[in-house]
C-alpha positions in Angstrom: 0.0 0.0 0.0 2.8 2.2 0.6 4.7 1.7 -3.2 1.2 2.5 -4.0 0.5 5.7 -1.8 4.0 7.3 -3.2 3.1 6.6 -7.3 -0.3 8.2 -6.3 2.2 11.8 -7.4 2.8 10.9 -11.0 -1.3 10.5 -11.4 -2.1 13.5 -9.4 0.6 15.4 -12.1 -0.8 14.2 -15.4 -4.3 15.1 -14.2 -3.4 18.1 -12.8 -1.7 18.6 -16.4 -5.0 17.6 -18.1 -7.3 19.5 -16.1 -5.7 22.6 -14.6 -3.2 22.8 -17.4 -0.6 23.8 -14.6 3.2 23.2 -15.1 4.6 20.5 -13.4 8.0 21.8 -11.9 10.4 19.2 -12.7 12.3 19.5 -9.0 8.8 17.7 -7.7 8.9 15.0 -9.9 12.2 14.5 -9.4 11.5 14.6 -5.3 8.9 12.2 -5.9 11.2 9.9 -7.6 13.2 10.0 -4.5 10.2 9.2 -2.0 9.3 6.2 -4.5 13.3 5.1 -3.6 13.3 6.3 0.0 9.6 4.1 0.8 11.3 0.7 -1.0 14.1 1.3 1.2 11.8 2.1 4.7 9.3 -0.9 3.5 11.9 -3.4 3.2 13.8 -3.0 5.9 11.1 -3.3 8.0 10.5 -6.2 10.7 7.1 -8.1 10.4 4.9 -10.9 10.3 4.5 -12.0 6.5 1.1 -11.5 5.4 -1.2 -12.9 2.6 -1.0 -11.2 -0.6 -3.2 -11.5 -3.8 -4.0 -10.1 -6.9 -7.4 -8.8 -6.1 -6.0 -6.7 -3.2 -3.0 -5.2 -5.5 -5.9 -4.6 -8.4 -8.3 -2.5 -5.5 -5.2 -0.5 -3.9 -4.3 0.5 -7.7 -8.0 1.9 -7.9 -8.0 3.5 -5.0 -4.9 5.0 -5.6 -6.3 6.5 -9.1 -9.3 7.8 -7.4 -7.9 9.4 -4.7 -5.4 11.1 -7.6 -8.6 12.5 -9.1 -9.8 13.8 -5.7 -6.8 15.8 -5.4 -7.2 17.6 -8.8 -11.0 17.8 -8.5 -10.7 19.6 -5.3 -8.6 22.4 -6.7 -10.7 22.4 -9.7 -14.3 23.0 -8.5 -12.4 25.8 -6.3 -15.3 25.4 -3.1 -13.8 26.5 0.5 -12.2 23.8 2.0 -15.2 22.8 4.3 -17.6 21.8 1.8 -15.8 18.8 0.6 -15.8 17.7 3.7 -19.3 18.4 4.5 -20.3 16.3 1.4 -17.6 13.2 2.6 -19.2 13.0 5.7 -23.1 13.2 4.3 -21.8 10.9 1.4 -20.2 8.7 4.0 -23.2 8.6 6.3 -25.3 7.4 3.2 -23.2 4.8 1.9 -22.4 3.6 5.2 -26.1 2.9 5.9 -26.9 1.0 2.8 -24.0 -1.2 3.1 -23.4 -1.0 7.3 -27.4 -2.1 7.8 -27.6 -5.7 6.6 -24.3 -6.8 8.2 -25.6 -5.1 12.0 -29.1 -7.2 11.4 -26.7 -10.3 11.1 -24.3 -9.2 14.1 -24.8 -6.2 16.2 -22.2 -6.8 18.3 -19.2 -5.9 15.5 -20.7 -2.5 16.0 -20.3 -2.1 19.6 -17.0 -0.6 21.3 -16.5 -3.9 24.1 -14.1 -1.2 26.5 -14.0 2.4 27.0 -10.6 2.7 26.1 -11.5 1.3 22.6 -14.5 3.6 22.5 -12.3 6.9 23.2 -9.2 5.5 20.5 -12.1 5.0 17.8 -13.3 8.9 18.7 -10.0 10.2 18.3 -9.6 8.5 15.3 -13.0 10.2 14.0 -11.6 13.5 15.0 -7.9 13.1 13.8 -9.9 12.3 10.1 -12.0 15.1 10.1 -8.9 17.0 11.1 -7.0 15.9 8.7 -9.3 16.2 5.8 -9.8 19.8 6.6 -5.9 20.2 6.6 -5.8 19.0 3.6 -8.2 20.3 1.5 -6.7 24.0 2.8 -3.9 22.6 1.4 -5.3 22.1 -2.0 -6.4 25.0 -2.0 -3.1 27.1 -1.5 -0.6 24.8 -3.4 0.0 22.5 -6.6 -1.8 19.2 -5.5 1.1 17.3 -6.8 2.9 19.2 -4.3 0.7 18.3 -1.8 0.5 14.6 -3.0 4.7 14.6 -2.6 3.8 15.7 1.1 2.1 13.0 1.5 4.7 10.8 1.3 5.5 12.0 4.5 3.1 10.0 5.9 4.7 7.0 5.2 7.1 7.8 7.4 5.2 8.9 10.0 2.9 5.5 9.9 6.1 3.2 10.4 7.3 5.7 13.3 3.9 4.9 15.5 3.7 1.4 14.2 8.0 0.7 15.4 5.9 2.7 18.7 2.9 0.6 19.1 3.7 -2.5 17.3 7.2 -2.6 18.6 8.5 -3.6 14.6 11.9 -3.2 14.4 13.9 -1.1 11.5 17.2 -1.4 10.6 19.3 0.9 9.0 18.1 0.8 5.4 14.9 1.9 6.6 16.0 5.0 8.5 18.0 5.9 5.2 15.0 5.2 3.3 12.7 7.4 5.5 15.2 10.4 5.8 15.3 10.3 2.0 11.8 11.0 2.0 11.5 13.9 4.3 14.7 15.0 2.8 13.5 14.6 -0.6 10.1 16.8 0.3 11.2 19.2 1.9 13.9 20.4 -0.4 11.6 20.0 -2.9 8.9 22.7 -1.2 11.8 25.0 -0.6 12.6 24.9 -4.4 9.0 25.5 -5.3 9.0 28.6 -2.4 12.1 29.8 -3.4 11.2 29.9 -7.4 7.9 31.4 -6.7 9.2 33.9 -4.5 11.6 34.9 -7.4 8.9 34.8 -10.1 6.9 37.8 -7.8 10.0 40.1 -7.5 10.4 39.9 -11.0 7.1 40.7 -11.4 7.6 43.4 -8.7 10.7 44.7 -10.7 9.2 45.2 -14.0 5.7 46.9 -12.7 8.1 49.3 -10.7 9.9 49.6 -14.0 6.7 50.2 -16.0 5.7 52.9 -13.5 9.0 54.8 -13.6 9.0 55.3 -17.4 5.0 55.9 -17.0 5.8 59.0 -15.2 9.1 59.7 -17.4 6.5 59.8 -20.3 4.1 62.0 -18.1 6.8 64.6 -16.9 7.9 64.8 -20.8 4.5 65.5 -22.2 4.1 68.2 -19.1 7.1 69.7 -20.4 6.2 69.8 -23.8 2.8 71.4 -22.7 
């Protein structure tokens, strides 16, 4: 799921592309070709439990993984403020979960139910820490490129195999802390470059308007004088 998360970029730049017709600054795809790198190397230096692989699950992650691509884009594209796609998710979500949630809780209403409080109060701070998050992010598409903010997510990669080494107690060897500090390495230069190049595309801008305006009044002084 992870290989999967990081290639999620590359879709979320040729949408982009197609739909916003924005320029893809070649520094980003070159940072996400070094997350795609740094996430082999964290992945497989990782210490766990095999698990069961199969086509069908590598075929759904590859849809999801185009969908959420097109989510990206889309959110830039209708140009809403940030809380309305999230107002729609969670009436969307509280729909679908209904239809699909109400035969399995006439079978067994007991998968429903929390069985401690502890586990009720993690599943409400998961709840919150979604919402949170999806608010976060849709700001985010809001501000930046979303194939910038797509390479940020990479990020999260690393952060999910720090609290799962915490709470899992997995063990990572060296590979994998060279594979996650390419990552956060990798994104970060990569949003200073972006910063940096649009910080010099506005003082050029700057420059030739104050350039403009000082041969404007030039022009104006030499037609008083003429008068």
């Amino acid at each position: 799921h992870f290989h999967y998360l990081s290639l999620c970029l590359f879709l979320v730049a040729f949408f982009e592309r197609v739909w916003l017709r924005n320029r893809i600054p070649v520094p980003t795809l070159i940072a996400g070709l070094l997350c795609i790198v740094g996430v082999l190397l964290l992945t497989h230096g990782r210490s766990e439990p095999q698990e069961t692989r199969n086509l069908s699950g590598y075929i759904l992650i590859t849809i999801a993984t185009a969908i959420q691509a097109v989510t990206f884009v889309l959110v830039r594209f209708i140009g809403v403020h940030f809380i309305v796609p999230v107002v729609y998710l969670g009436l969307t979500n509280t729909l679908l979960a209904g239809i699909v949630c109400v035969p399995v809780l006439i079978m067994n209403p007991s998968i429903f139910v929390a069985t401690t409080l502890s586990q009720a109060i993690w599943l409400l701070l998961v709840s919150i820490f979604a919402v949170a998050g999806s608010f976060l992010l849709n700001i985010g598409l809001q501000h930046g490129q979303p194939t910038l903010v797509s390479l940020v997510r990479n990020v999260d990669i690393v952060a999910a195999c720090v609290f799962d080494t915490l709470i899992f107690a997995h063990t990572f060897s060296l590979l994998s802390v060279a594979g996650g500090l390419l990552v956060v390495l990798a994104t970060v230069g990569s949003g200073v470059v972006d910063v940096t190049r649009e910080e010099l595309q506005l003082g050029g801008g700057y420059d030739k308007l104050d350039v403009e305006q000082r041969a404007l009044v030039h022009n104006s002084s030499e037609t008083d004088e003429y008068k």
